[in-house]
C-alpha positions as CSV (number, residue, x, y, z in Angstrom):
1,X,0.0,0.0,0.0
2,X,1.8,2.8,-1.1
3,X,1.0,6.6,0.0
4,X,1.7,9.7,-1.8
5,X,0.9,12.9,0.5
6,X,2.0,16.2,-1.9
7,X,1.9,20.1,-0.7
8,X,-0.2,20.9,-3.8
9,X,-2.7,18.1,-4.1
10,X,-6.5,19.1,-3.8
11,X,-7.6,19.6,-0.3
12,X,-4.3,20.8,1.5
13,X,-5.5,23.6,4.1
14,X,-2.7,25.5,5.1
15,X,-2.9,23.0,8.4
16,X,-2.4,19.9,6.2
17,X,0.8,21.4,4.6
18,X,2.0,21.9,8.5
19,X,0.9,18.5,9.4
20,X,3.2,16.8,6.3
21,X,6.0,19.7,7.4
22,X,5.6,17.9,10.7
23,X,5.8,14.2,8.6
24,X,8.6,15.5,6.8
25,X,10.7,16.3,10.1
26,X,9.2,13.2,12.3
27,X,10.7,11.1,9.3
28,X,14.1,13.0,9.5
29,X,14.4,12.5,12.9
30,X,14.2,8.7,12.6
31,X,17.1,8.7,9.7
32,X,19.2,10.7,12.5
33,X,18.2,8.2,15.5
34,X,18.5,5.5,13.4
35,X,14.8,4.6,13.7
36,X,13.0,1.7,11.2
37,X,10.2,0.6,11.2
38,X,9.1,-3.0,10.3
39,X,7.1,-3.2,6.9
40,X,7.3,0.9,6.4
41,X,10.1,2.2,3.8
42,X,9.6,6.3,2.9
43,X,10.9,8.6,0.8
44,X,11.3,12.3,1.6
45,X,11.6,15.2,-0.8
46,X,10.7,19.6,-1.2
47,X,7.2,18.9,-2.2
48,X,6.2,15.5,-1.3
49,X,6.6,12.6,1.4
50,X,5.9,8.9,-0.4
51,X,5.2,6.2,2.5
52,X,5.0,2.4,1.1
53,X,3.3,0.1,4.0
54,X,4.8,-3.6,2.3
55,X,2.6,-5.8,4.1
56,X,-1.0,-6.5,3.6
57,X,-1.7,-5.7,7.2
58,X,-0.3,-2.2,8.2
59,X,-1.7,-2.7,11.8
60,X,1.6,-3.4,14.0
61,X,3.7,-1.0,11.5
62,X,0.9,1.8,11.8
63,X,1.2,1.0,15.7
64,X,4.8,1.2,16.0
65,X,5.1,4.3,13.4
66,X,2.5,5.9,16.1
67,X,4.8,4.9,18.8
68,X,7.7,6.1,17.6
69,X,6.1,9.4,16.6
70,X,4.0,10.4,19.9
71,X,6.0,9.1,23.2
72,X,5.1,10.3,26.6
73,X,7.8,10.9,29.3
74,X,7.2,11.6,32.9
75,X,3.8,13.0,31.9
76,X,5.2,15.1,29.0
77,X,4.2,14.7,25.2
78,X,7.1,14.4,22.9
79,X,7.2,14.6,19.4
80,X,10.0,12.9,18.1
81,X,9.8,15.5,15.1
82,X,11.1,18.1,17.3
83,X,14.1,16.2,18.2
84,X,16.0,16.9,15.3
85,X,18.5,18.5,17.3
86,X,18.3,16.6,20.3
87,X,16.2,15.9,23.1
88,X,14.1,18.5,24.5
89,X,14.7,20.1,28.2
90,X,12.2,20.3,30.5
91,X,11.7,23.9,30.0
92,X,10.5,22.8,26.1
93,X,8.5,19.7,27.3
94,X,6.8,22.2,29.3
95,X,6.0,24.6,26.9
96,X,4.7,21.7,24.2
97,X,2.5,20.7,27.3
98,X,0.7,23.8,27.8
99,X,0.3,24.3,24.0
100,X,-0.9,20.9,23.4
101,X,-3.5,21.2,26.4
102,X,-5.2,24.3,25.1
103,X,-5.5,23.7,21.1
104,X,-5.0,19.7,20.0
105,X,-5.4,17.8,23.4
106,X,-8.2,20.5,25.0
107,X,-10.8,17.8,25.4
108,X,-10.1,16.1,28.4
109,X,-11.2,12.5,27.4
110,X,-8.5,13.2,24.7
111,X,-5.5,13.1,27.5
112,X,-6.3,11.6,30.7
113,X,-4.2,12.8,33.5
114,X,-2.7,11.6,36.9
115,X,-3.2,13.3,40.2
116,X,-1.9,16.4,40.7
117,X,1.6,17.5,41.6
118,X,4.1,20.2,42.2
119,X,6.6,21.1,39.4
120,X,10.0,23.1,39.4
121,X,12.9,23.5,37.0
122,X,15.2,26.0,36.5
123,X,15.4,28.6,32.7
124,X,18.4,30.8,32.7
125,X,19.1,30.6,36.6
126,X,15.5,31.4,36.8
127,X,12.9,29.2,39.1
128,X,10.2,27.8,37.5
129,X,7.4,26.5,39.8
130,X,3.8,24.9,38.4
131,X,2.1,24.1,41.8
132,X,-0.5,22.3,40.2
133,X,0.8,20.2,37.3
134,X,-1.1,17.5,35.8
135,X,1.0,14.7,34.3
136,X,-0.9,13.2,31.4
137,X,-1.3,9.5,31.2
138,X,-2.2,8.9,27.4
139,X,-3.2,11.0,24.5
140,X,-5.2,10.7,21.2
141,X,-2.7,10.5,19.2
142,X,-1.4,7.7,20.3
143,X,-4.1,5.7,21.9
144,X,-5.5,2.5,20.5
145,X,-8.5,4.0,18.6
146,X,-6.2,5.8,16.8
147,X,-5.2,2.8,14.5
148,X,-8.8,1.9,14.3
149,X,-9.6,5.1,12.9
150,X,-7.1,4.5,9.9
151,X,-7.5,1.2,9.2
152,X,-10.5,-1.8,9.0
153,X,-10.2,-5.2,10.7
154,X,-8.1,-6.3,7.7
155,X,-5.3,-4.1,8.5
156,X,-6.1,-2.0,5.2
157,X,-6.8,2.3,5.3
158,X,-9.8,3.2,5.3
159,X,-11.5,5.3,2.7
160,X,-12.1,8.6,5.1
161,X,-11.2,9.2,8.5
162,X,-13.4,10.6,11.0
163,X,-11.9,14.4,11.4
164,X,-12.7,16.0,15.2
165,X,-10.5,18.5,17.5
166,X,-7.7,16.5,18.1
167,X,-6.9,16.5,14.8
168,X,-8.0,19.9,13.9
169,X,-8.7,22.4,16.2
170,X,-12.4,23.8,16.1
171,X,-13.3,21.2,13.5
172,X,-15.6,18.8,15.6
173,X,-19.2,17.7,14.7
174,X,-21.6,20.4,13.6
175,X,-24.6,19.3,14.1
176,X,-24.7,16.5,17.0
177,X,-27.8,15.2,15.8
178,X,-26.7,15.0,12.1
179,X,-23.7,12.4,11.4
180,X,-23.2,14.0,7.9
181,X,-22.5,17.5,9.4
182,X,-19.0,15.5,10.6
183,X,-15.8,16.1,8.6
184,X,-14.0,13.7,6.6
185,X,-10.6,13.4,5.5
186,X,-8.7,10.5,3.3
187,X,-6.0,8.8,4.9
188,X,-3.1,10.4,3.5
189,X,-4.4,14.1,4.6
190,X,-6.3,13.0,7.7
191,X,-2.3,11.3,9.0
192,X,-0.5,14.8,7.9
193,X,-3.5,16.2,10.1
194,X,-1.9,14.2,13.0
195,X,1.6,15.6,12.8
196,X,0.5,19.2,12.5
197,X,1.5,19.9,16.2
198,X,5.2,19.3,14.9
199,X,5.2,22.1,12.0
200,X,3.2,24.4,13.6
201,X,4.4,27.0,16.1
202,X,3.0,27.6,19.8
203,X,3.3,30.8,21.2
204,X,2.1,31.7,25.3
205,X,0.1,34.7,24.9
206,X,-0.2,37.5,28.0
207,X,-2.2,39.9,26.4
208,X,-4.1,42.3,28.5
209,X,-6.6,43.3,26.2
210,X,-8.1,40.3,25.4
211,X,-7.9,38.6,28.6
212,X,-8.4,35.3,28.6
213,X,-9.9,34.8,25.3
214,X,-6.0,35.0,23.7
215,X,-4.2,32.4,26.0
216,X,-2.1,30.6,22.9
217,X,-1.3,31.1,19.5
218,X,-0.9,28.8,17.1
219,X,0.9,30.4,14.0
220,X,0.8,28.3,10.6
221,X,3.7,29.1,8.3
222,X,3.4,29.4,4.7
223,X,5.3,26.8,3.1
224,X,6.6,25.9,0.2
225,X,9.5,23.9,0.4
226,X,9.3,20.8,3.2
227,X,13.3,20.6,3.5
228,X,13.6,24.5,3.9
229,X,10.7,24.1,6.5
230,X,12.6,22.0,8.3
231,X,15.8,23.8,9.0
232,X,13.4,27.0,10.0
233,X,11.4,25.0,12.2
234,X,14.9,23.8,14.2
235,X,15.6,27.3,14.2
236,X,12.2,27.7,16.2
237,X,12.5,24.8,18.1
238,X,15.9,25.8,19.7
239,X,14.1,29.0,21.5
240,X,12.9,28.3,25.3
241,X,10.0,30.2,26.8
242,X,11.0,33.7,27.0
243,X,11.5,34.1,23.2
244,X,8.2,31.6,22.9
245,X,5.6,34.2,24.9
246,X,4.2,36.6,23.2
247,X,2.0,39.5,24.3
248,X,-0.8,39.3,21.4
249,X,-1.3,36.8,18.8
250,X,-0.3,39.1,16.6
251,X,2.7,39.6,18.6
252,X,3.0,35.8,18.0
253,X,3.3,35.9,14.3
254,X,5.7,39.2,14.2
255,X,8.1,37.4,16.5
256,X,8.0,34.2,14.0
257,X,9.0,36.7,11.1
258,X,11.7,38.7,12.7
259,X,13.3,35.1,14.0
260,X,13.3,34.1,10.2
261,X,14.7,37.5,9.0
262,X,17.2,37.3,12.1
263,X,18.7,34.1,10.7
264,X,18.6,35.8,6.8
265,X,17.3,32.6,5.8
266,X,15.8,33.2,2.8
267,X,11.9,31.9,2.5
268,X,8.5,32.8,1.9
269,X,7.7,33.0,5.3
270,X,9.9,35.8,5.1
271,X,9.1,39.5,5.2
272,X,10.5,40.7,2.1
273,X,10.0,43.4,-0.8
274,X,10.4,40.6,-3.6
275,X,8.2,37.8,-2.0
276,X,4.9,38.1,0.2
277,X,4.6,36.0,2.8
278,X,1.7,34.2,4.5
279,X,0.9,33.0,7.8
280,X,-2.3,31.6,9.7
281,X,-3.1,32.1,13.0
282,X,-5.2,30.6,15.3
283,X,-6.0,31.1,19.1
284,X,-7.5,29.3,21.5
285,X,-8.8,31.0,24.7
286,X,-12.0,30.6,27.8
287,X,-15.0,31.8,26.5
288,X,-18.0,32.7,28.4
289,X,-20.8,29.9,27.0
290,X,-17.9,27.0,28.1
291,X,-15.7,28.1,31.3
292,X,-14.2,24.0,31.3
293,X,-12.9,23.9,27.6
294,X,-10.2,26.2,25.5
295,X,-12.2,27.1,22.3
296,X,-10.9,28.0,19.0
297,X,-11.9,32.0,19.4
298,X,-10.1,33.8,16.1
299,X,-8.5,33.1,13.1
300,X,-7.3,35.0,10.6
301,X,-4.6,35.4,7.7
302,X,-1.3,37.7,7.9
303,X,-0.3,39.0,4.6
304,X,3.8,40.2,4.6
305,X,2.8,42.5,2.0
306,X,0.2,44.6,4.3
307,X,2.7,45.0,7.5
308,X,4.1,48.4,6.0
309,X,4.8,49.1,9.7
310,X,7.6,45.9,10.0
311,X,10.4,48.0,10.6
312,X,8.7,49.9,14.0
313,X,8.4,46.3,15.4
314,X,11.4,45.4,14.7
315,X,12.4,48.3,16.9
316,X,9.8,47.8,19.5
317,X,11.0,44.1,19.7
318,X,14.1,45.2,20.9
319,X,13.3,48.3,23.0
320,X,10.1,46.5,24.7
321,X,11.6,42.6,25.0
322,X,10.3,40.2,27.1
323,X,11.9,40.0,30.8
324,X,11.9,37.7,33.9
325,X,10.1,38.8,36.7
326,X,10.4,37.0,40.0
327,X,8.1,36.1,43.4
328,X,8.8,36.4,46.8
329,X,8.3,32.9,48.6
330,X,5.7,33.0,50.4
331,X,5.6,31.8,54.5
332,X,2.7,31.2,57.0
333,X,2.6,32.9,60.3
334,X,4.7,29.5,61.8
335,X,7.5,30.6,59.0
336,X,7.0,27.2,57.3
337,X,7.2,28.0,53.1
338,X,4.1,27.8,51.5
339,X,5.3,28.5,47.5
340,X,8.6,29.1,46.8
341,X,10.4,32.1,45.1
342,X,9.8,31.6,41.5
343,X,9.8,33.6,38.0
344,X,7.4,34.2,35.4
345,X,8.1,36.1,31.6
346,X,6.5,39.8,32.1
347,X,5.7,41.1,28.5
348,X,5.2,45.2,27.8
349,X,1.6,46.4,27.4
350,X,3.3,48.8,24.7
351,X,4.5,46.0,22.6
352,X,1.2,44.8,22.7
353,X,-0.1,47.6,20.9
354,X,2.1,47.9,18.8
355,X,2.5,44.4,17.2
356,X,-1.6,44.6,17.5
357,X,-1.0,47.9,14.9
358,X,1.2,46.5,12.6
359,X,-0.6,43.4,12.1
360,X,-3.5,45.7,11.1
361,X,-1.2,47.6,8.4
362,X,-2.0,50.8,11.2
363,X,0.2,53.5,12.6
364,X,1.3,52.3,15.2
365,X,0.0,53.8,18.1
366,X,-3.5,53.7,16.7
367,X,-6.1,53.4,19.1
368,X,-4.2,54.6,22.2
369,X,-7.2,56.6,23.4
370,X,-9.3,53.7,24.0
371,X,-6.6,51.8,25.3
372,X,-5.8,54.6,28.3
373,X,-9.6,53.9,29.5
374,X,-8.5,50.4,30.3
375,X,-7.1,51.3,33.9
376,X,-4.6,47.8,33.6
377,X,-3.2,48.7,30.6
378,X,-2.6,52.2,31.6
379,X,-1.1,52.1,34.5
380,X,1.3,49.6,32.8
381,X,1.9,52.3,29.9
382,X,3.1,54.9,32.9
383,X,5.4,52.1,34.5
384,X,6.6,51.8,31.0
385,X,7.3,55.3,30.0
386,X,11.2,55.2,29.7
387,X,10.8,52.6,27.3
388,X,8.0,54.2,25.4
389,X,10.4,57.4,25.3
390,X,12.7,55.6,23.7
391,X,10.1,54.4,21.1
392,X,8.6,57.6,20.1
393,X,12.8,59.1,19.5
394,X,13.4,56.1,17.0
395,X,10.4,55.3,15.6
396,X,8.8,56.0,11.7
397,X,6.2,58.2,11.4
398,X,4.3,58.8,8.3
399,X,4.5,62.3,8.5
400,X,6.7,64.7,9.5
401,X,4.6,66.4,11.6
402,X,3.7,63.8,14.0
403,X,7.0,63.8,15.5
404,X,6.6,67.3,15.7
405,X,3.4,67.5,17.4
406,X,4.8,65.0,20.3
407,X,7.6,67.4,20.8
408,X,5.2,70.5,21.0
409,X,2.9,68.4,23.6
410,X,6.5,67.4,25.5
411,X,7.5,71.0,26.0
412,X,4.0,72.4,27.0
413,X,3.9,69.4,29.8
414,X,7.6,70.6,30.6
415,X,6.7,74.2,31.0
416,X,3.2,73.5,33.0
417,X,4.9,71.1,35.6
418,X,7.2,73.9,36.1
419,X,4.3,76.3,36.8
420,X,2.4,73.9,39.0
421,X,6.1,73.4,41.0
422,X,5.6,77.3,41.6
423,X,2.5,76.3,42.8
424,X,3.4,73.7,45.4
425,X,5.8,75.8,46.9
426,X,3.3,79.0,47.2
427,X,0.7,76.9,48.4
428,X,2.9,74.7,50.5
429,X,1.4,71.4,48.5
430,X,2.6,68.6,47.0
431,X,4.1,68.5,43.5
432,X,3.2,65.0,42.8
433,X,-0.4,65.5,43.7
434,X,-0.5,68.9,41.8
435,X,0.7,66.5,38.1
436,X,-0.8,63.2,39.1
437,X,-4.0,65.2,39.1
438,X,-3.3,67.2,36.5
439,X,-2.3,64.7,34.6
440,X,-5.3,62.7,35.0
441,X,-7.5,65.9,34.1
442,X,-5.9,66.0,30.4
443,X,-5.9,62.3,30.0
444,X,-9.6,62.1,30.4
445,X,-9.8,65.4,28.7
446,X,-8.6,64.4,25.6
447,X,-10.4,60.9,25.6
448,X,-13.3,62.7,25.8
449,X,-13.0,64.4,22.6
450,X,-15.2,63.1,19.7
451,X,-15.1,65.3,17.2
452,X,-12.3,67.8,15.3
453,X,-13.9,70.9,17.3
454,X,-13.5,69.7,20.7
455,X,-10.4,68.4,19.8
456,X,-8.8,71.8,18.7
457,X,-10.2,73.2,21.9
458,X,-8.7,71.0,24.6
459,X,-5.0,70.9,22.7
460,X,-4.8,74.9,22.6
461,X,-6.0,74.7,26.2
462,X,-3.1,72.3,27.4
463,X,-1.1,74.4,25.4
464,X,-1.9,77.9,27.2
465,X,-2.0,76.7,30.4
466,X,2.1,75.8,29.7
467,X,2.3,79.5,28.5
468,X,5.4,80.8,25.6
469,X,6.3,77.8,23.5
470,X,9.2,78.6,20.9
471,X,7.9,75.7,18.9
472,X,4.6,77.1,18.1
473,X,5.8,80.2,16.1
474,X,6.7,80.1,12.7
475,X,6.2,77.2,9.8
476,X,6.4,74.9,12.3
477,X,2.7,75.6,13.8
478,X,1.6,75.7,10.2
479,X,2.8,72.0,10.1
480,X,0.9,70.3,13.4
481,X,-2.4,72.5,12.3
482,X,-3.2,69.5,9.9
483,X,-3.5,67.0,12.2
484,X,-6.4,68.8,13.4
485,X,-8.4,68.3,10.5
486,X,-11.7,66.1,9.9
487,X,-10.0,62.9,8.9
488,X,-6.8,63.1,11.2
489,X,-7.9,64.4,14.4
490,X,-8.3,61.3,16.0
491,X,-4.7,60.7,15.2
492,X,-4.1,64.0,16.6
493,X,-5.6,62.9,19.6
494,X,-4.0,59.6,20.0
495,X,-0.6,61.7,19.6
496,X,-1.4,63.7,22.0
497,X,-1.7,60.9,24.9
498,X,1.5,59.6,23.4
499,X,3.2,62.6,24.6
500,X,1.8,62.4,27.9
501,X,2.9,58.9,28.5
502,X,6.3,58.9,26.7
503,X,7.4,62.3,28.7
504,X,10.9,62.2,29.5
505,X,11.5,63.7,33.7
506,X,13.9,66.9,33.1
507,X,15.0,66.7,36.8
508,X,14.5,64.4,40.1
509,X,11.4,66.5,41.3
510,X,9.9,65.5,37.6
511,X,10.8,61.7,38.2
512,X,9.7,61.4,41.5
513,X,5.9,63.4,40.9
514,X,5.4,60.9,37.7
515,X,6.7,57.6,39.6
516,X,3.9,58.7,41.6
517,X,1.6,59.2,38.9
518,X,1.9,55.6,37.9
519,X,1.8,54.4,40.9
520,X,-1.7,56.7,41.9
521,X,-2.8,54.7,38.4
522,X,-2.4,51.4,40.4
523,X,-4.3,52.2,43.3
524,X,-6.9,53.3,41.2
525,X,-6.9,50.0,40.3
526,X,-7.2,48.2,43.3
């Protein structure tokens, strides 16, 4: 029985093509461990992966194929297409263990698991501690039913496999009450279905804004060519967790393309001016109508060609990358420990946005104002206001002016903390309370504006109350006055809250007052 499974036959979703990537790189990985398997020769090449079953009966081949293919270690999967390069490290089997439980394996039936247990390991002399980790005892993939979904009693494929979740996410039964409304696959696409968690790539996602809707992203590559796959997927598989969180799903596929553009490898999945690349994404989250499952909740298609705004995430990558945070063990009243000191990857809120915008093909700081009414994400965007500095200096703007305006808004906040400073000593009050609430008054102030008019209004008003500003005479005021227009007053507006939030402290009394800005953000907050 001989098996021909081709990138460009009829019927090969984007997942498929992963799915005989992940084929292509299990089958690699047995040439490099000197794996065989009885009655099973195969022949690998760019396009194509031919599998020829010699014996009547494929049963105890298909079942050690399976075997080989989808092992389980202290509770871990392990895809022996990952292992290339080696064996993975705990901090890896983790990772694949999270990602598998909230896409492929979410359906508990589909991974039974062993009591609870405590987990630690160490990433980059940093503590890792899970205090509630669930080995799993089996999965789909390799349990028995498995080979009775491929093949009859006779050992011989069937002619369509039964296609549900485990196999492709968000793909179950439509109608429970209708059998036909169940997909279908032949037996060559349905088995590159079941090696799609090897050439796909699993991103954490901590994204504020969508909460726990956005808790993984599973990013589909484009591809083309199954032996240039393979050396980019090593390339993927080599990175641990900090490189593998991401703060958005969009964040998630970004990440993908600058690791591929890092290495100059050259491939579709590329950003590039000559070729235009294509990714899928899909993420898997808690939605309200099922609290116990992790649903499929958004899918969609990246286009290279519409991320005009690539290189200001390539800069935010680096300004705004992801960092180790630790916490404090934690003792009762008798000192006993109760959870150790461990460390978790903290991802910018900025970033977020960001990636969010150039996935969209926006500016990108698009949409700031409704993102400063979320009191989380804005008291994050104060704590990160060195780094957002350092953004607005280096970043590409599509005008000139918009640049400019930031700088006009920077010196008219200079020049009014200095008045309300004169204040606080004549009035013997604080300076930090003086900005934090003044602060607050513009931020509201200019989220409040809905319309070019009211707009103009409240700008010129933050600008008089700073007083003489040598950057509003001459052409240069002639410049900002467009952003105040009909169709670009919004942006106007989103600039302006950029400025407050990216302000740069001009002396300690500055620093200290906006510290406390941020920190009056988190207690409104709590």
């Amino acid at each position: 029985m001989k098996m021909n499974i081709s990138l460009n036959q009829p019927g090969m979703t984007s997942l498929h093509k992963a799915g005989l990537a992940g084929l292509y790189m299990t089958l690699k990985a047995f040439e490099r461990k000197n794996i065989t398997i009885s009655d099973l020769h195969w022949s690998l090449y760019p396009g194509r992966v031919e599998l020829d079953w010699l014996s009547g009966d494929a049963t105890a081949s298909l079942k050690s194929f399976i075997e080989q293919s989808f092992r389980l270690e202290d509770g871990f999967v392990i895809l022996t297409g990952l292992e290339m390069s080696g064996p993975l490290s705990l901090e890896k089997k983790h990772h694949l263990y999270e990602a598998m439980l909230n896409s492929f394996l979410q359906f508990g039936p589909h991974r039974p698991t062993g009591s609870k247990t405590a987990l630690t390991y160490e990433v980059d002399d940093q503590v890792f501690w899970i205090k509630d980790f669930a080995p799993i005892k089996d999965y789909r993939h390799r349990q028995a039913t498995t080979i009775s979904d491929f093949l009859d009693e006779a050992g011989h494929f069937r002619s369509n496999v039964e296609t549900a979740g485990w196999l492709y996410p968000g793909g179950g039964q439509r109608h429970v009450a209708h059998n036909r409304s169940k997909l279908n696959e032949p037996p060559e696409r349905a088995l590159a279905l079941m090696f799609a968690p090897v050439g796909v790539i699993f991103y954490i996602v901590r994204a504020r804004s969508k909460g726990r809707k956005t808790r993984l992203a599973m990013v589909i590559p484009q591809i083309n060519d199954l032996r240039e796959n393979a050396e980019i997927r090593q390339i993927l598989a080599a990175q641990g967790t900090l490189e593998l969180t991401a703060c958005s799903d969009n964040d998630a596929v970004l990440r993908m393309l600058a690791t591929v553009n890092a290495h100059t490898i050259a491939t579709e999945t590329a950003a590039s001016g000559e070729k235009q690349a294509m990714c899928r994404l899909m993420t898997f989250g808690i939605v309200d109508w099922n609290e116990k499952q992790k649903s499929r909740t958004h899918c969609r298609r990246v286009m290279s060609s519409n991320l005009k705004g690539l290189d200001n995430y390539y800069k935010a990558a680096a300004i705004f990358p992801n960092r180790w945070q630790t916490i404090k063990a934690k003792y009762d009243r008798k000192g006993n420990l109760v959870e150790p000191e461990r460390s978790f990857v903290n991802t910018f809120s900025a970033r977020e946005m960001i990636s969010d915008n150039v996935a969209n093909g926006v500016h990108w700081y698009y949409g700031l104002s409704d993102l400063l009414n979320n009191q989380d994400i804005r008291e994050r965007l104060y704590f990160e206001r060195k780094e957002i500095s350092e953004m607005v200096k280096t970043a590409t703007y599509e005008e000139e002016c918009e640049l400019l305006f930031i700088q006009l808004c920077h010196e008219s906040w200079r020049r009014r903390m200095r008045k309300l400073g004169e204040r606080a000593v004549n009035e013997n009050a604080r300076f930090s309370i003086l900005v934090n609430k003044e602060a607050e008054r513009l931020r509201a102030s200019l989220s409040r504006c809905k319309n070019a008019e009211t707009l103009r209004e409240t700008v010129v008003d933050f600008w008089s109350r700073g007083g003489a500003n040598e950057l509003l005479r001459g052409d240069k005021l002639s410049k900002v006055l467009t952003l105040f227009g009909e169709k670009s007053w919004k942006k106007a507006r989103d600039l302006a809250l950029l400025a407050l939030i990216s302000y740069e402290p001009q002396s300690k009394d500055e620093a200290q007052a906006l510290a406390s800005t941020a920190e009056a953000q988190g207690d409104q907050d709590e």
